[in-house]
C-alpha positions in Angstrom: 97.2 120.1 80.6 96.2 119.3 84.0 97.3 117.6 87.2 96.2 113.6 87.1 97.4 113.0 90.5 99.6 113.9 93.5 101.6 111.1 94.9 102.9 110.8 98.0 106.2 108.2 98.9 105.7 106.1 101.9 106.1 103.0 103.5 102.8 101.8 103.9 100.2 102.6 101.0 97.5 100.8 102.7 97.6 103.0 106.1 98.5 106.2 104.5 95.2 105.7 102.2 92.9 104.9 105.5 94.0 107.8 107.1 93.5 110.1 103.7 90.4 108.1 103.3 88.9 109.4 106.6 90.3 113.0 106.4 88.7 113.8 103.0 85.7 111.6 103.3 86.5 109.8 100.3 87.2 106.5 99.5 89.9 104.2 97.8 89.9 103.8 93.7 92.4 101.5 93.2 94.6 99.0 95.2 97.8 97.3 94.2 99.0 96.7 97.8 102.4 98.9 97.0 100.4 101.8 95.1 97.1 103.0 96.8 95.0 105.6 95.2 91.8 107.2 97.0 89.3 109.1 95.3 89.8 112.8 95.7 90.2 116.0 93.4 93.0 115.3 92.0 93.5 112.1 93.1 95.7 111.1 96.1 98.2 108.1 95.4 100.4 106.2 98.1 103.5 104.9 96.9 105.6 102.3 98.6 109.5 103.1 98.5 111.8 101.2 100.6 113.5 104.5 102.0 111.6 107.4 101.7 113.3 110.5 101.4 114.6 112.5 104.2 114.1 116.1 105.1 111.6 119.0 104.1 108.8 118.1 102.4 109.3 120.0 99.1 105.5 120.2 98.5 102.6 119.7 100.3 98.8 120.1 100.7 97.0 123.1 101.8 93.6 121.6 103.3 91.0 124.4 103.8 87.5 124.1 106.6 84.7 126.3 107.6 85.5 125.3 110.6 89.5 124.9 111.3 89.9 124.1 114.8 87.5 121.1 114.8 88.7 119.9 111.4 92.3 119.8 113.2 90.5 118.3 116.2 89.3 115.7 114.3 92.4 115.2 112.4 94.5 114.4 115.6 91.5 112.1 116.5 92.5 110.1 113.2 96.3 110.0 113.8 97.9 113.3 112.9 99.9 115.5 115.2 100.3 119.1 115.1 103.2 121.0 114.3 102.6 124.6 114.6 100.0 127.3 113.8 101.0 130.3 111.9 98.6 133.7 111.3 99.5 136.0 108.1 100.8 139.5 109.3 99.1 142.2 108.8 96.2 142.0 110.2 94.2 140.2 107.7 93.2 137.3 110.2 93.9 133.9 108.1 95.7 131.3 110.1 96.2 128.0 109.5 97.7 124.8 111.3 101.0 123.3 110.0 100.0 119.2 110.8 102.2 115.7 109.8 100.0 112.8 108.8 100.5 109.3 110.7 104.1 108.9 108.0 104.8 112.3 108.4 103.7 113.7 105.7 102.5 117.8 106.3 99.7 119.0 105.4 98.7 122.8 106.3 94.5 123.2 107.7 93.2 126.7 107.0 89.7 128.1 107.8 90.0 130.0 104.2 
């Protein structure tokens, strides 16, 4: 068994996907207008729903960059905000940014 795809609810497909598009350097698969899917590993899909549920994200995407603080630079540049930057205790000097894609979907960024 393995994972086919992670999909995301929103309430645009079509602007979730550009901005995914851009952040992974990949590009859209298929298009159905309410169900978007872009070509990463695994593959990303966008899925309208009227009334996307509320609250914590109960899963999300741990992104990782040789080079963090541009990636997250860049990542603003393309719509997404930050929402806090954490560093593991002890020492071991990992950190990452917390960030919420143009829906408001997070999505960690971690130079590891």
């Amino acid at each position: 068994m393995n994972i086919g795809m992670v999909t995301a609810d929103c309430t645009d497909p079509g602007a979730e996907a550009a901005f995914w598009t851009k952040a992974l350097g990949v590009n859209i698969v298929e298009n159905y207008e309410e169900f978007v899917m872009i070509g990463s590993t695994p593959v990303l899909g966008f899925q309208k729903v009227d009334d996307p549920t509320p609250g914590k994200n109960r899963m999300h995407l741990d992104l990782h960059s040789a080079d963090r603080l541009a990636e997250v630079d860049r990542l603003i540049a393309l719509g997404a905000a930050v929402v806090a930057e954490h560093q593991m205790p002890g020492g071991s000097g990992f950190t990452w940014t917390v960030m919420r894609d143009p829906e408001g979907l997070e999505f960690c960024v971690s130079g590891q």
